[in-house]
C-alpha positions as a LaTeX table, in Angstrom:
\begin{tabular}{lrrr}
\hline
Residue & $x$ (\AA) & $y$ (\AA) & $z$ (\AA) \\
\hline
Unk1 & 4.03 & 45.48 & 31.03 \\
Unk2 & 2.88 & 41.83 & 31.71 \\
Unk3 & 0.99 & 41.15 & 35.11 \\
Unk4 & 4.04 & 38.62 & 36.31 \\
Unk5 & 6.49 & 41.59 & 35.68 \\
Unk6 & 4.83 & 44.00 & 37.66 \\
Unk7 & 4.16 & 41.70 & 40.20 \\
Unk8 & 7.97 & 40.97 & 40.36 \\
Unk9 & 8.92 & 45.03 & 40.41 \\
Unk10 & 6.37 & 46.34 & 42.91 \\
Unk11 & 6.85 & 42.78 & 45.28 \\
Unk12 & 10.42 & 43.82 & 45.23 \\
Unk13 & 10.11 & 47.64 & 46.04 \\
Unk14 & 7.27 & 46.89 & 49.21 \\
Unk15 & 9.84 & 44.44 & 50.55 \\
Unk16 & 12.85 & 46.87 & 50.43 \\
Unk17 & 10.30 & 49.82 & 51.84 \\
Unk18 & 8.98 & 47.00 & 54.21 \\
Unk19 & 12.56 & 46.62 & 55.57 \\
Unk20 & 13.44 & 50.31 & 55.48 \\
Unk21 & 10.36 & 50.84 & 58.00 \\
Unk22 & 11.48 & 48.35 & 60.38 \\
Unk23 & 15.03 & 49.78 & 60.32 \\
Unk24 & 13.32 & 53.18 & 60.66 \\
Unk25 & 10.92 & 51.69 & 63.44 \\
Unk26 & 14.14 & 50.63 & 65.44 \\
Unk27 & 15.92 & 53.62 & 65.34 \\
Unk28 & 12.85 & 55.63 & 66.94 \\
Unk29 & 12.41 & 53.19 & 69.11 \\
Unk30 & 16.34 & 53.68 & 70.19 \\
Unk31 & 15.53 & 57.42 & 70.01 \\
Unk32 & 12.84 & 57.70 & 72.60 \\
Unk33 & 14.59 & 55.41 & 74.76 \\
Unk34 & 17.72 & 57.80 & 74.61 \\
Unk35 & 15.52 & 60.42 & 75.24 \\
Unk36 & 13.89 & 58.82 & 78.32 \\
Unk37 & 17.18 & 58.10 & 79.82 \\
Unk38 & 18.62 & 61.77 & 79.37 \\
Unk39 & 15.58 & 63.94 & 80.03 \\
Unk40 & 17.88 & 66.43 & 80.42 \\
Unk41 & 19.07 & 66.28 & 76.04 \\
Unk42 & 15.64 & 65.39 & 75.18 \\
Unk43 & 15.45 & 69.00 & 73.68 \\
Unk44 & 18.54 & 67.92 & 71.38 \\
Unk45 & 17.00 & 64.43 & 70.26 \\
Unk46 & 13.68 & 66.61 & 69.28 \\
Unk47 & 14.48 & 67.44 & 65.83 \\
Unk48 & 15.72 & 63.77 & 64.97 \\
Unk49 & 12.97 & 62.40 & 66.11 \\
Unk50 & 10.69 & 64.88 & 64.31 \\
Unk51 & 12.98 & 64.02 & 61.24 \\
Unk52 & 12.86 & 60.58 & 61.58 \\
Unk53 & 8.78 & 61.06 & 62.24 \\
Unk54 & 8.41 & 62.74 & 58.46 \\
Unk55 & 10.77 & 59.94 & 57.07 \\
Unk56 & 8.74 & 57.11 & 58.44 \\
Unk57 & 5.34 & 58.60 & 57.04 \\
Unk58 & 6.46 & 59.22 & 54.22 \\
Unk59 & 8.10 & 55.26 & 53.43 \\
Unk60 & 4.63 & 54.35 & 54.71 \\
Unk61 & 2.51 & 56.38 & 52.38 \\
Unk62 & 4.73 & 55.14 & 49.25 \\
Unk63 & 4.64 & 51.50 & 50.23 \\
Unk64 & 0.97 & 51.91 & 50.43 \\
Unk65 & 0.61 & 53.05 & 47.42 \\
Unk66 & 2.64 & 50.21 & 46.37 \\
Unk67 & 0.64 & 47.94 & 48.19 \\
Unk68 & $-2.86$ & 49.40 & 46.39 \\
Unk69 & $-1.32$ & 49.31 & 43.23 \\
Unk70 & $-0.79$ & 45.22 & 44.23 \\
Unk71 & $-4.06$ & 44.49 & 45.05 \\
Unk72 & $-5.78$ & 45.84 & 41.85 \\
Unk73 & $-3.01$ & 44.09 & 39.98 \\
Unk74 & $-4.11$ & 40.65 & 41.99 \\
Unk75 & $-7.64$ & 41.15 & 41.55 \\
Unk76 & $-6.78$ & 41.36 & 37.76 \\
Unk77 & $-4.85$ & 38.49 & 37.88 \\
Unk78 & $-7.62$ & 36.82 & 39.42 \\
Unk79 & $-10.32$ & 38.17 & 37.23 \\
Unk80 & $-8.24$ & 36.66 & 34.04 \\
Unk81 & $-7.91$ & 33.49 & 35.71 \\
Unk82 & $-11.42$ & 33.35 & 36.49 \\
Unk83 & $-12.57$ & 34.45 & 32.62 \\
Unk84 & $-9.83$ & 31.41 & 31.12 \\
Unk85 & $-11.76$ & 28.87 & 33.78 \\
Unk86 & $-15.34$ & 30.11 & 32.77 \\
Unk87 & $-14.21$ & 30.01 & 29.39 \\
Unk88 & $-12.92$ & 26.29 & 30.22 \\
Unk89 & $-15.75$ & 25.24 & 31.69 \\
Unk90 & $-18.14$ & 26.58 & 29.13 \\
Unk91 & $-16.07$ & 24.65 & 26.32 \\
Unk92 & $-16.46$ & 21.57 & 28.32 \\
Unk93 & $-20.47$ & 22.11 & 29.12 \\
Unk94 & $-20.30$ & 22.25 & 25.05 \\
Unk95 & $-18.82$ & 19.31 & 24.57 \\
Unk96 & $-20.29$ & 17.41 & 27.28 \\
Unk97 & $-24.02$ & 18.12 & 25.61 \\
Unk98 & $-22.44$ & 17.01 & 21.94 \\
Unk99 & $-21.70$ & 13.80 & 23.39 \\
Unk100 & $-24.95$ & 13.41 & 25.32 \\
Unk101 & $-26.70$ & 14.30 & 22.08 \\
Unk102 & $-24.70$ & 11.51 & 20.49 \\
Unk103 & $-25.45$ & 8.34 & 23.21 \\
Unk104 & $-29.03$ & 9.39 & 22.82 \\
Unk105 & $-28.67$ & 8.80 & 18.75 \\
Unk106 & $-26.84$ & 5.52 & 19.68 \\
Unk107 & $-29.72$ & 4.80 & 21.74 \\
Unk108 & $-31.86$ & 5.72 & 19.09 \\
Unk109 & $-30.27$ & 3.68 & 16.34 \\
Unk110 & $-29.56$ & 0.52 & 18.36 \\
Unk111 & $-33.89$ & 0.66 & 19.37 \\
Unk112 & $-34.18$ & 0.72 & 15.68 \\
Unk113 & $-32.23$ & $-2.13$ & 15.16 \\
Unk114 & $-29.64$ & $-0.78$ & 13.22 \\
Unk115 & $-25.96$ & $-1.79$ & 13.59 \\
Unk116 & $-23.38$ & 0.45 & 15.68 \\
Unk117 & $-20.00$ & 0.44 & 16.01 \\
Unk118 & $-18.65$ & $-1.45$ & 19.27 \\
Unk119 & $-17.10$ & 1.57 & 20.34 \\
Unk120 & $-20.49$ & 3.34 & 20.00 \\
Unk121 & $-22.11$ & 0.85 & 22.06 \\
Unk122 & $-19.11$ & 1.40 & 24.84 \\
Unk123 & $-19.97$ & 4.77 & 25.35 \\
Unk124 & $-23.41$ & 4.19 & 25.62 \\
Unk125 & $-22.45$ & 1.51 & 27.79 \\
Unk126 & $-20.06$ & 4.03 & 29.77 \\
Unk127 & $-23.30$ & 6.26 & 30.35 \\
Unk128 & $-25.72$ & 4.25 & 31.52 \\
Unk129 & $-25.83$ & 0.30 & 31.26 \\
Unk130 & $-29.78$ & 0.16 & 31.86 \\
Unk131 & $-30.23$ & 2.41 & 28.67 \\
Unk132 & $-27.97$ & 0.36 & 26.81 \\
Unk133 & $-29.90$ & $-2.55$ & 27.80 \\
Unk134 & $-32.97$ & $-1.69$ & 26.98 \\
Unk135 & $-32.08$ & $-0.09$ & 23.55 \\
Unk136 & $-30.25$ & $-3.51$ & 23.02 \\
Unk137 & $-33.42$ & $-5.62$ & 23.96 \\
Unk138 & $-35.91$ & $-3.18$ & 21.71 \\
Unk139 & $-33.78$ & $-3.42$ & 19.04 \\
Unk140 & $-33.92$ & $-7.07$ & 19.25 \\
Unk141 & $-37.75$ & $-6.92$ & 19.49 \\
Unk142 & $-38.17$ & $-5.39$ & 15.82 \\
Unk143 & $-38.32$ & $-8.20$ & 13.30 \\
Unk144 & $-38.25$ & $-8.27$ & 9.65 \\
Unk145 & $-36.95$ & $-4.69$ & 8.87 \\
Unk146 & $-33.63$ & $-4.38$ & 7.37 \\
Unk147 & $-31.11$ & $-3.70$ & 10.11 \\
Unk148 & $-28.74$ & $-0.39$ & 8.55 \\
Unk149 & $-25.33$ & $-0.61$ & 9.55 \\
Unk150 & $-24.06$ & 3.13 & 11.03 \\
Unk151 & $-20.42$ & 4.71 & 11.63 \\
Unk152 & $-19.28$ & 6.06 & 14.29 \\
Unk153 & $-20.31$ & 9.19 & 15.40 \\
Unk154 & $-17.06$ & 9.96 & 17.29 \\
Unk155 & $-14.90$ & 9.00 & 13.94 \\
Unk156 & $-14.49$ & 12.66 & 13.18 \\
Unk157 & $-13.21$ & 13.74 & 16.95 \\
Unk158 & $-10.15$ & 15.87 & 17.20 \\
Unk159 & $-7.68$ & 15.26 & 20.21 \\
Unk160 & $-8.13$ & 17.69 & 22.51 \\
Unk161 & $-6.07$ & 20.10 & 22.94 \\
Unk162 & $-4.46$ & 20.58 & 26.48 \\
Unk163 & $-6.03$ & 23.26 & 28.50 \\
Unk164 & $-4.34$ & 26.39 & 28.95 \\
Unk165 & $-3.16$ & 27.55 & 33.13 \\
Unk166 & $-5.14$ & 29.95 & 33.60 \\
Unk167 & $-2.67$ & 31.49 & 36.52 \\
Unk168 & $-0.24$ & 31.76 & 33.75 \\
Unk169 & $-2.45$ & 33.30 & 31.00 \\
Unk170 & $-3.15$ & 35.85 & 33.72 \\
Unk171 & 0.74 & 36.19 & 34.60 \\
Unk172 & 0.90 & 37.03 & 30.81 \\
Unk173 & $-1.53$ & 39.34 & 30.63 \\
Unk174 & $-0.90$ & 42.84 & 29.94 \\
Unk175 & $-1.66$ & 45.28 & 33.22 \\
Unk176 & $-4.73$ & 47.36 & 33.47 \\
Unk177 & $-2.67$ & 50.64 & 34.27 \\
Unk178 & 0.24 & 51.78 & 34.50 \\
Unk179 & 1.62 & 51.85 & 38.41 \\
Unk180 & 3.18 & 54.12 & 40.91 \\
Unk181 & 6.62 & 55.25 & 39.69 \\
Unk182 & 9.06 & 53.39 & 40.81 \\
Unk183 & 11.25 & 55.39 & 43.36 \\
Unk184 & 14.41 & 53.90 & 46.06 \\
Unk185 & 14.00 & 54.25 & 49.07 \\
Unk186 & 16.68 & 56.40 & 50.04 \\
Unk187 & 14.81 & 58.85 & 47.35 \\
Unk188 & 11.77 & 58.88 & 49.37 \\
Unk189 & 13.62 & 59.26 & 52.35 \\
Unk190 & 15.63 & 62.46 & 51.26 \\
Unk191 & 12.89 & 63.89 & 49.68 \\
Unk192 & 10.93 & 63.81 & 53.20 \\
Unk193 & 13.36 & 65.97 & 55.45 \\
Unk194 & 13.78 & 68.43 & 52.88 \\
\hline
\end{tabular}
């Protein structure tokens, strides 16, 4: 099961438990009143309240386990989020040094007094004018040497491709383990007063 499904089928079953325990809550809380108001029947009202005691613990216990089965799922979710952004970020450190390697050849070249492409020269330009300037005036300095004309070194550059989300790679992500079974309400709920 993908992360985003689970997330979906246990989200759904703490709500409905979350709702059973408030109706739950209520009638206790109409139960102790009736029982403060007829001291006399409080004796009757015992075993429903003892009843509806064992039926409230045990809707709690199974929406907590719900609820830790959630929170290992999230931090997963995070976890693969965080590996697809590391993995992001360590793809654009990469290419970030390429082209820094590259300016400095541009740098290089144009000191030399070679020829670069304009768009070369933009870049290096782009990264810092006061290198470009003074590669462009020691260049201009060297006399009498055959100036070699260069191609780009970005000619060969693929597009990029678009980055993946990493909230959706995690979403599609298969689950660590499998979770709780799955089990209404009302199951619970019998299964407590029996």
């Amino acid at each position: 099961m993908r992360i985003e499904q689970a997330r979906q089928v246990y989200s759904a079953q703490i709500k409905e438990y979350r709702e059973q325990q408030l109706l739950l809550t209520k009638q206790k809380q109409e139960l102790e009143q009736q029982m403060r108001l007829n001291p006399d029947h409080a004796k009757a009202f015992e075993q429903e309240a003892a009843t509806l005691e064992l039926t409230i613990q045990a809707v709690n216990e199974k929406q907590d386990e719900y609820k830790d089965y959630m929170e290992k799922l999230m931090e997963q979710r995070t976890a693969m989020a965080n590996m697809v952004v590391a993995k992001q970020q360590g793809e654009a450190m990469e290419d970030y040094v390429e082209d820094l390697g590259k300016i400095m050849e541009v740098a290089r070249r144009l000191m030399k007094g070679d020829i670069v492409p304009p768009t070369d020269e933009k870049k290096l330009m782009d990264y810092s004018m006061e290198m470009y300037q003074a590669a462009k005036n020691m260049g201009t300095m060297i006399k009498n040497q055959e100036r070699k004309e260069h191609k780009s070194l970005w000619e060969d550059e693929e597009e990029p491709e678009p980055l993946e989300d990493p909230m959706e790679v995690a979403d599609n992500s298969e689950v660590f383990a499998e979770g709780p079974a799955i089990e209404s309400v009302a199951d619970v709920m019998a299964a407590a007063v029996e």
